[in-house]
N, C-alpha and C positions, 0 to 999 in steps of 0.2 A: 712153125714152131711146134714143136711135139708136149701131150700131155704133161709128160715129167718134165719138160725142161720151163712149161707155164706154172707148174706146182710148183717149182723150184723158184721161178722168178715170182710169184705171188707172194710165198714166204719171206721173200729177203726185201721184196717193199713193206710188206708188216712189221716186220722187226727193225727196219730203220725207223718207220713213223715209229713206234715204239719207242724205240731209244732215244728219236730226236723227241718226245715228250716228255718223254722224265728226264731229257736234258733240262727243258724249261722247265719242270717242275723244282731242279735244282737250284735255277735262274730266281722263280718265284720266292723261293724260300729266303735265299738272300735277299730281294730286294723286301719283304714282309720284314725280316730281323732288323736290317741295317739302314733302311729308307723312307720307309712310313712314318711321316711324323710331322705334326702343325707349324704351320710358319714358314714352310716352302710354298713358293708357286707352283702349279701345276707343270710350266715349262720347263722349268728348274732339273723339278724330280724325272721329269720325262729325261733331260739331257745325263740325269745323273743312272738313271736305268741304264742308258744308251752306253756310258762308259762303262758301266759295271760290266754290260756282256758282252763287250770288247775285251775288256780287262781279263774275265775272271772268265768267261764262259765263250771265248771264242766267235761271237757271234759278230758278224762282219756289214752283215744286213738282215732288214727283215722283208716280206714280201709285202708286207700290208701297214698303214701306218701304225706307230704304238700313238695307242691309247691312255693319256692319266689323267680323271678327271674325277674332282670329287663336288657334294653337295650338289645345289641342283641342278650343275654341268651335267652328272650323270644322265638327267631324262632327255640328252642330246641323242642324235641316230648320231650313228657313226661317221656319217659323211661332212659331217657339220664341224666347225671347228670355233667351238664358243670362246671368248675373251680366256684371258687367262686368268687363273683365280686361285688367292693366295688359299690354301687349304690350314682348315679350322680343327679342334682339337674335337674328338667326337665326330666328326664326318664320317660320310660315306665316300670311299674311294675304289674308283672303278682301273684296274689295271687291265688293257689288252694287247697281247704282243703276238707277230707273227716271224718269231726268230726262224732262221736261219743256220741249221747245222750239218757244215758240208754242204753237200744237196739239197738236203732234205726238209721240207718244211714242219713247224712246229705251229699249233695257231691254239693260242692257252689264255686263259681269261679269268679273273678272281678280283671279287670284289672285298674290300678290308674295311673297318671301321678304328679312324686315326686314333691313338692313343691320346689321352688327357680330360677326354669328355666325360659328363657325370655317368656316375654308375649302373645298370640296366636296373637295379635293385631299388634305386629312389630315384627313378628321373623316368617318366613314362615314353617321351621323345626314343631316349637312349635303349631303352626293351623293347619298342617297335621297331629298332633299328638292327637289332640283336638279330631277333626273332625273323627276320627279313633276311638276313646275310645267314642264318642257319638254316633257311628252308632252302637254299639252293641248291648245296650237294647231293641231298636226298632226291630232290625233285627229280635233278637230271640225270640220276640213276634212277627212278622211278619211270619216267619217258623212255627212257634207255632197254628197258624192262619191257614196257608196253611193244615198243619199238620190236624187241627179237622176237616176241610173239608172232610177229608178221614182216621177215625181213623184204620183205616184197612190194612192201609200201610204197605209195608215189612220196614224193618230196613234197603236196600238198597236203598228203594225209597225215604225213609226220607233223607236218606245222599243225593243221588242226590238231593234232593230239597233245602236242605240247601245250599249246592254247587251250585246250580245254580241262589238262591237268592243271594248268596254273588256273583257271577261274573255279578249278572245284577245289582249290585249298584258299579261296578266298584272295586270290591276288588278281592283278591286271595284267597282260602281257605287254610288255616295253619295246615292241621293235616288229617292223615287218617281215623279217623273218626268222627262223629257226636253229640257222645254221648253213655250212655250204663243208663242199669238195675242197679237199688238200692233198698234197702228195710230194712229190719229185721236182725240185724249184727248177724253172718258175711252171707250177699246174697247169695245164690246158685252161686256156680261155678262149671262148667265143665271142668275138667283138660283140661290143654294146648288150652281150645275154646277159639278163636279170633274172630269167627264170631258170632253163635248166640247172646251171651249177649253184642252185639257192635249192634252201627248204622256204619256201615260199610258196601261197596260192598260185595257180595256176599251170605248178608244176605238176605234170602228169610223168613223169619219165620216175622208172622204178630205182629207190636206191641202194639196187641191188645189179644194176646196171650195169652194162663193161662199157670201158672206151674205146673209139676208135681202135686201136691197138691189141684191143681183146681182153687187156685187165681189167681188174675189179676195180672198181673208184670207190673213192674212202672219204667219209663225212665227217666235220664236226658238227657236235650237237650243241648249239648255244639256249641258257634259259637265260630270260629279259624278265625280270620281275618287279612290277611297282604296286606299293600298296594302293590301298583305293583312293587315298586323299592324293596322290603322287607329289608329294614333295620332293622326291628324290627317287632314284632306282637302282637296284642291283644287277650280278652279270655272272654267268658262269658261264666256260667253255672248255670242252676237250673234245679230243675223237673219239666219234663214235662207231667206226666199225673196224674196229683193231681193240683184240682184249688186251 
């Protein structure tokens, strides 16, 4: 395969991951308007996601379970699959989905605080709660930031930095790793690896990396945020090397 015809082909996998993310971002914004809200169970709303991106947004499958969990289901790892829990007014609810559009994979993540709960204004709970679900998007432009400074970084050194931007604004990091590889459904996988396609310790491999096949492999960056007391925890995700 000749130079122009690998430019060519590297462009048109960025601008799918592109597009299939702000398809999800689409995805999100409905289920934030029309779905968030106390008095559902957690399975419930999960099921009612599931139709929604059938319905409304084409989505047929996803690659990775969805995620809906609020209170302090949140400080579950992902692998875990806690009791189901009727969701409370003022919660914290963690949404993560790995739609499905066309091909191409999308892997988005946001965390919301239920409507009905007391006000961040008079309720201390409720503005620790605030202040936690507002530090995230910053954050994970902030790592994002650090990140291009050095796109050459192993997939360890990005965890530590993420990990170390969350404990210098005062928080705990929520999860053993960082982030991982997406792309072209279903992404390369190496049976039973934990590390290469993770931002996790022990990954040395640069993620700036090509695959097999010569292309550039494409990360999301997840921040896992719990305050110090961890009653609960927050979740942000999008791709990280695609503008």
């Amino acid at each position: 395969m000749d130079t122009q015809t690998i430019s060519s082909d590297e462009q048109h996998r960025a601008a799918s991951l592109r597009e299939a993310e702000a398809k999800a971002v689409a995805l999100f914004e409905e289920i934030a308007r029309d779905l968030i809200r106390p008095g559902v169970g957690e399975k419930a709303l999960n099921d009612e996601i599931h139709e929604l991106g059938q319905k409304r947004h084409n989505v047929q499958t996803h690659w990775h379970k969805r995620i809906v969990r609020s209170g302090p289901n949140t400080l579950q790892p992902f692998q875990e699959n806690p009791p189901d829990r009727t969701i409370e007014p003022g919660d914290l609810i963690v949404v993560d989905l790995g739609p499905v559009f066309e091909k191409w994979e999308a892997d988005f993540g946001r965390t919301y605080i239920v409507p009905g709960g007391p006000s961040p204004d008079e309720d201390a709970t409720a503005a620790d709660k605030k202040k936690l679900v507002d530090a995230l998007e910053p954050m994970w432009h902030k790592i994002k930031d650090l990140y291009l400074g050095n796109p050459d970084m192993t997939g360890e050194e990005l965890f530590n930095l993420a990990n170390f931007t969350a404990t210098g604004a005062g928080y705990k990091w929520g999860a053993h790793l960082a982030g991982h590889i997406v792309g072209d459904f279903p992404h390369e996988r190496i049976p039973r690896d934990k590390i290469t396609n993770y931002v996790v310790p022990g990954n040395h491999q640069k993620i700036s990396a090509l695959d097999k096949k010569g292309r550039k492999l494409h990360w999301i960056l997840e921040v896992h945020l719990r305050p110090q007391h961890e009653a609960y925890g927050a979740f942000f995700e999008q791709i990280l090397t695609v503008a």
